[in-house]
C-alpha positions as CSV (number, residue, x, y, z in Angstrom):
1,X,62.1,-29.1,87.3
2,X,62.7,-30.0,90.9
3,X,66.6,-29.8,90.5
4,X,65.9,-25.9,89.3
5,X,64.1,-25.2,91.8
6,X,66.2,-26.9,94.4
7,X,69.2,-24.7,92.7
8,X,67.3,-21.6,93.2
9,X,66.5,-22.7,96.8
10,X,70.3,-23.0,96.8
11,X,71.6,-19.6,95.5
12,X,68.6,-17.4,97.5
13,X,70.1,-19.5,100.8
14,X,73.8,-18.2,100.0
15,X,72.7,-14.9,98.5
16,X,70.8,-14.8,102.2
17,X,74.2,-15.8,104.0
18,X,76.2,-13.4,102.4
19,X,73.6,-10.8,102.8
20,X,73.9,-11.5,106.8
21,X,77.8,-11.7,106.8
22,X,77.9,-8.2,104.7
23,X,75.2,-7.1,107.6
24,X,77.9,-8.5,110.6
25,X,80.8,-7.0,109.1
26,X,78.9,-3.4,108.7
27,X,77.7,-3.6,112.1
28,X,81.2,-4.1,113.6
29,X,83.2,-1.1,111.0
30,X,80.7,0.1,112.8
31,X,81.2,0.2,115.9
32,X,84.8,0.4,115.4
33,X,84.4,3.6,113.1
34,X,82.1,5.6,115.9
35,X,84.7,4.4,118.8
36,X,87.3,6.0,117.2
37,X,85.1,9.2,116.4
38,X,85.0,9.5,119.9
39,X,88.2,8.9,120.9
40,X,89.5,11.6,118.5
41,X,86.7,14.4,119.2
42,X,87.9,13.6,123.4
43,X,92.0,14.4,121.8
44,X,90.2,17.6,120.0
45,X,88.2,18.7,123.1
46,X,85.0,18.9,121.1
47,X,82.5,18.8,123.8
48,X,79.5,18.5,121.7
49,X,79.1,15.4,119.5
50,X,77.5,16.2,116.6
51,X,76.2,13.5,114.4
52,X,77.6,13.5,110.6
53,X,78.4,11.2,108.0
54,X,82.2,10.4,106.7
55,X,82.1,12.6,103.9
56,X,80.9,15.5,106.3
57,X,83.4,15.1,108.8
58,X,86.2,14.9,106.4
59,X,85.3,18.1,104.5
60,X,85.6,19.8,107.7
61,X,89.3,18.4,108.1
62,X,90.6,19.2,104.6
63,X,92.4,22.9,104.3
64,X,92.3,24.9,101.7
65,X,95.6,23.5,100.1
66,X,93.6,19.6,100.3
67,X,96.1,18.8,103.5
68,X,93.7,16.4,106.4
69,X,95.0,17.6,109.1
């Protein structure tokens, strides 16, 4: 019985790990993600920032004829 539960004290400790890497990783696409937001609204001249997710932004990009400009 004690070698289960030192197992299961095992896995919820590298479940936990992962969790926090997953959690690090996000946090710097990030980052990265909203920099170059900004970079390319300064190229575009948009002076107001507004806030909206990936899928938002990208419909506004895509034409008629599905070209991202």
């Amino acid at each position: 019985m004690s070698d289960q539960l030192d197992n299961l004290d095992m896995e919820a400790e590298d479940l936990l790990s992962t969790i926090e890497q997953v959690e690090e990783t996000l946090t710097i696409m990030t980052s990265v993600v909203t920099e170059l937001k900004d970079q390319l609204m300064e190229q575009l001249g948009v002076a107001d920032v507004c806030e909206m997710s990936a899928e938002e932004y990208l419909e506004c990009c895509v034409n008629s004829e599905g070209v991202v400009h």
